[in-house]
C-alpha positions as CSV (number, residue, x, y, z in Angstrom):
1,X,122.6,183.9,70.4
2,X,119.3,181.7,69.8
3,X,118.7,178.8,71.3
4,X,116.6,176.3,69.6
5,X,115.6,173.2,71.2
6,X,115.2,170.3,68.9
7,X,112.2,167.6,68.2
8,X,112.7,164.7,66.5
9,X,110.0,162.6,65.5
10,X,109.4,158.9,64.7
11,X,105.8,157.2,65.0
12,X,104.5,160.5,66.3
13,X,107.0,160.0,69.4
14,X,110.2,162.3,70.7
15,X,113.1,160.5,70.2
16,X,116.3,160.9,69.3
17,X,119.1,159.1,66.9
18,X,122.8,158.6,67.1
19,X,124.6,159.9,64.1
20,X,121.4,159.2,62.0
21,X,121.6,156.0,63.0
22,X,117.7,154.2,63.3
23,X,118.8,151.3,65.4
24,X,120.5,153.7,67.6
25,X,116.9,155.3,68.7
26,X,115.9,156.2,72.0
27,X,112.1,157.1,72.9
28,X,112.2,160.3,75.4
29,X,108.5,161.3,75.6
30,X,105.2,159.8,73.6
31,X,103.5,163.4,73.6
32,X,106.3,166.0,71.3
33,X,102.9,168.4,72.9
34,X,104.4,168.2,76.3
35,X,107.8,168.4,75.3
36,X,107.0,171.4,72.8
37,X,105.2,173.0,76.0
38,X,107.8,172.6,78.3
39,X,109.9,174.5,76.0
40,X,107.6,177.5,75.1
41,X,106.7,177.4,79.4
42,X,110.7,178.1,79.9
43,X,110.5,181.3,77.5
44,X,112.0,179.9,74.1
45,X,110.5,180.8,71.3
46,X,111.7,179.2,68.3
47,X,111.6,174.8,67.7
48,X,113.2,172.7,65.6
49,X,111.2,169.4,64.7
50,X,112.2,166.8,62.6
51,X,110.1,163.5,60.9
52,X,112.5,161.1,60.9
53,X,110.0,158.9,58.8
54,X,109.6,161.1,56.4
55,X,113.3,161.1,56.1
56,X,113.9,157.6,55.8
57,X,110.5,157.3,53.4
58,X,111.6,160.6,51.1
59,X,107.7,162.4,52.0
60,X,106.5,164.0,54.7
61,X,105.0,161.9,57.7
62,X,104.5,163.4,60.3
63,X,102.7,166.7,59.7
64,X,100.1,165.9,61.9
65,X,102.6,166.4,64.9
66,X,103.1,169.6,63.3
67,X,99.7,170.9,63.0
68,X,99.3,169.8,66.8
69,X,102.5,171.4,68.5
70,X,101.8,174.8,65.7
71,X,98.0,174.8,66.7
72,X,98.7,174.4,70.6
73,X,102.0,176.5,71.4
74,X,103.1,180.3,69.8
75,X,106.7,178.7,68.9
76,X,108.3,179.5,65.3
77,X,108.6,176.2,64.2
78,X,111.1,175.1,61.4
79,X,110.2,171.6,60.0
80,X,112.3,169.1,58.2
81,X,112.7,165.6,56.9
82,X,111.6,164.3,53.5
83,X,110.8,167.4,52.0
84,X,111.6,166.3,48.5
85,X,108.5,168.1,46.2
86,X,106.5,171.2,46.1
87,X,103.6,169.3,47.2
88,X,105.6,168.6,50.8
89,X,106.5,172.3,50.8
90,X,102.7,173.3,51.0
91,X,102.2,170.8,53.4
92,X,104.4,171.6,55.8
93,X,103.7,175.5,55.5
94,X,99.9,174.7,55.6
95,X,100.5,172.4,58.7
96,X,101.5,175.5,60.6
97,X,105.5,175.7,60.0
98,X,107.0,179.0,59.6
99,X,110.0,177.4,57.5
100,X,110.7,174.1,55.7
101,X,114.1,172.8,56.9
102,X,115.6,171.5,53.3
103,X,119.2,170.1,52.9
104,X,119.8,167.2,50.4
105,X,117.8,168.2,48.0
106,X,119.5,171.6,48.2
107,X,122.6,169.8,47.7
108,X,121.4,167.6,44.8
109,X,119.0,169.5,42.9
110,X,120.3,173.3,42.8
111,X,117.7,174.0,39.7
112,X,114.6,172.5,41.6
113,X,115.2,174.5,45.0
114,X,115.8,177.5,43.5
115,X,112.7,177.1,41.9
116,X,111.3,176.6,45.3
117,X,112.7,179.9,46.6
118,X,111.5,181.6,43.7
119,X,107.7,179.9,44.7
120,X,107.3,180.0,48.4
121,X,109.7,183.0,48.6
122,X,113.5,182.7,50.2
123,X,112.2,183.8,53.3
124,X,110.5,180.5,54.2
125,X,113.4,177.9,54.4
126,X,116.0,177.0,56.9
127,X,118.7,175.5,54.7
128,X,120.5,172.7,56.6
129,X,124.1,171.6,55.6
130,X,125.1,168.2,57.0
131,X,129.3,168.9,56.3
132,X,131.7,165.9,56.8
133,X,135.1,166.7,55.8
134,X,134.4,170.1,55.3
135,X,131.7,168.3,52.2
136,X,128.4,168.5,52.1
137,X,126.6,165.0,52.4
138,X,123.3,163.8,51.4
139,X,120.3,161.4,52.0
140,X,120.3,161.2,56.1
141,X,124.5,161.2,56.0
142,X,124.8,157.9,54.4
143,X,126.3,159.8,50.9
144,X,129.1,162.2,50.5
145,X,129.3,164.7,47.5
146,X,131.8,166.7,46.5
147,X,130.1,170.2,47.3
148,X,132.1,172.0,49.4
149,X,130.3,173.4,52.2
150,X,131.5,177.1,52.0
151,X,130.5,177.0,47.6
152,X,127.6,175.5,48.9
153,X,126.1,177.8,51.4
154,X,127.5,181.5,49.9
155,X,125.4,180.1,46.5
156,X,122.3,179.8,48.4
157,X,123.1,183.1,50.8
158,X,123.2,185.0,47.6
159,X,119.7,183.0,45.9
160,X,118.2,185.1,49.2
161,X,118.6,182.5,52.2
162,X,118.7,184.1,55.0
163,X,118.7,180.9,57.5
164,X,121.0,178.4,57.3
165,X,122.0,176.2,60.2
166,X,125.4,173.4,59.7
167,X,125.9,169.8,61.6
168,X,129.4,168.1,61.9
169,X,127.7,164.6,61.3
170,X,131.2,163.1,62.9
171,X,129.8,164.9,65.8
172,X,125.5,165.0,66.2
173,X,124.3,162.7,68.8
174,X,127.3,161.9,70.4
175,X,127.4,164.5,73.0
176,X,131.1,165.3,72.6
177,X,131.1,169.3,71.6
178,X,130.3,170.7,68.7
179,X,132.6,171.5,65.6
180,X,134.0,174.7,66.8
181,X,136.4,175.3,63.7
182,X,134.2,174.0,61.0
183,X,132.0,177.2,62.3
184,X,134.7,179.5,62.6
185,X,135.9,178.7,59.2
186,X,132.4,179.5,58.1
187,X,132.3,182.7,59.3
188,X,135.5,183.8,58.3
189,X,135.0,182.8,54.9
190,X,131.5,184.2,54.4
191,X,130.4,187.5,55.3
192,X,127.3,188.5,56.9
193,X,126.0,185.0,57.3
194,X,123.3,184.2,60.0
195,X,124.8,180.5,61.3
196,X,122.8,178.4,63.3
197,X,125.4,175.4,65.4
198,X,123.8,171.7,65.2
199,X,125.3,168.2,66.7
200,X,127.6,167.7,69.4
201,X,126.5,169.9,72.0
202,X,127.0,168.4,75.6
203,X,126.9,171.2,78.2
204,X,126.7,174.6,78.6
205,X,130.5,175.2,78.3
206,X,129.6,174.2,74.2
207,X,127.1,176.8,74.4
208,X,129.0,179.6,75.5
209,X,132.1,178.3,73.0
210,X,129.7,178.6,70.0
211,X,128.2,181.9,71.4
212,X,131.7,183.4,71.1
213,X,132.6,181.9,67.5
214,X,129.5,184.2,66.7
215,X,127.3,181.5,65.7
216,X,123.8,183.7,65.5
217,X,122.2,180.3,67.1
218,X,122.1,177.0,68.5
219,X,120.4,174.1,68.1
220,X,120.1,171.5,70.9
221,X,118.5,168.1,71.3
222,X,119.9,165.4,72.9
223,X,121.8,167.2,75.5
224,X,118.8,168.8,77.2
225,X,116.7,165.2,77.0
226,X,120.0,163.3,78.9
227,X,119.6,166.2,81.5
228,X,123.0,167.6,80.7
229,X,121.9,171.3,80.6
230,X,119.1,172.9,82.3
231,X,116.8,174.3,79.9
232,X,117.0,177.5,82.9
233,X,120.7,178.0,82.3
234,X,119.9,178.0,78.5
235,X,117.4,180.6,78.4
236,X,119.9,182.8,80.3
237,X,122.1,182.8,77.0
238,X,118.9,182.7,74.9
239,X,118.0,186.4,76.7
240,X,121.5,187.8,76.9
């Protein structure tokens, strides 16, 4: 299983949110470089960083964080947060990311991203599912649709996705374990799907839980900032 460890980015600063919540915010490190560094230093090789202003604003924001930590480290990086045009797209791919992490639109538009896959090629996006209820919501959590999750990823699967990661949003941020059946329902239900775990990992028992579910990979954030795994313990699992 992969592990990815998670940026998240607000006024070029790594920080992370409770449940999506902005007032809930917590500053961890001024420089994502060091953080980023840290993290290709302990032998991972994949990041997930997110602009939490572009988010909130609906356009990307913080590309220039991007184009730093792409320039400066060898990590794959997968970038999201108001990725809402073809314009952001290109920036984001020109700003050194290997994927553009898209959810909500996704979820609202089907006609417009599958215009984008058909563009920038399938290959170049890590679909994100933010599930409560087993439903897909929308526009950082604060709307439910009702898309279920399993209609909604197997359509994309078959448009030629071949990332796709899922977050609980009951769970993300609260450090409380991850939404073990959610994923196991997943992967019963579809075949062949690569599923990346997001939200609610708290220590390394989690990890090894969603490891035998058969998640593919992992994302992790808030638990390695609080000190609640040891990024050594992780890349044990991220090697086996």
């Amino acid at each position: 299983m992969e592990i990815i460890p998670a940026i998240d980015v607000i006024d070029g600063k790594c920080v992370r949110l409770t449940q999506g919540d902005y007032s809930q915010k917590k500053i961890y490190n001024e420089r994502p470089l060091e953080v980023a560094k840290e993290f290709e230093d302990a032998g991972f090789r994949r990041l997930h960083l997110v602009d939490l202003d572009g988010a909130k604003a609906g356009q990307v924001k913080n590309w220039k964080v991007l184009e730093l930590l792409a320039g400066k480290t060898g990590l794959i990086i997968d970038f999201g947060g108001g990725i809402k045009s073809p314009k952001d797209v290109e920036i984001v791919l020109n700003s050194g990311a290997a994927l553009a992490t898209v959810g909500s639109v996704a979820a609202k538009d089907e006609k417009e991203f599958s215009n984008w896959l058909i563009q920038f090629g399938a290959d170049k996006f890590f679909l994100g599912a933010d599930v409560k209820n087993e439903k897909i919501a929308v526009s950082g959590w604060q709307e439910e649709t009702n898309i279920w999750v399993y209609d909604f990823l197997q359509k994309y699967l078959d448009k030629g996705v071949q990332q796709i990661f899922c977050t609980d949003v009951s769970k993300d941020g609260l450090l409380q374990g991850p939404a073990i059946d959610l994923y196991k329902g997943i992967l019963e239900k579809i075949s062949d799907v690569k599923l990346t775990a997001s939200g609610g990992v708290a220590n390394m028992d989690d990890v090894v839980k969603l490891a035998e579910t058969g998640c593919a990979g992992v994302i992790i954030g808030k638990a390695i900032y609080e000190g609640r795994i040891q990024l050594n313990d992780l890349i044990k699992i991220n090697q086996g």
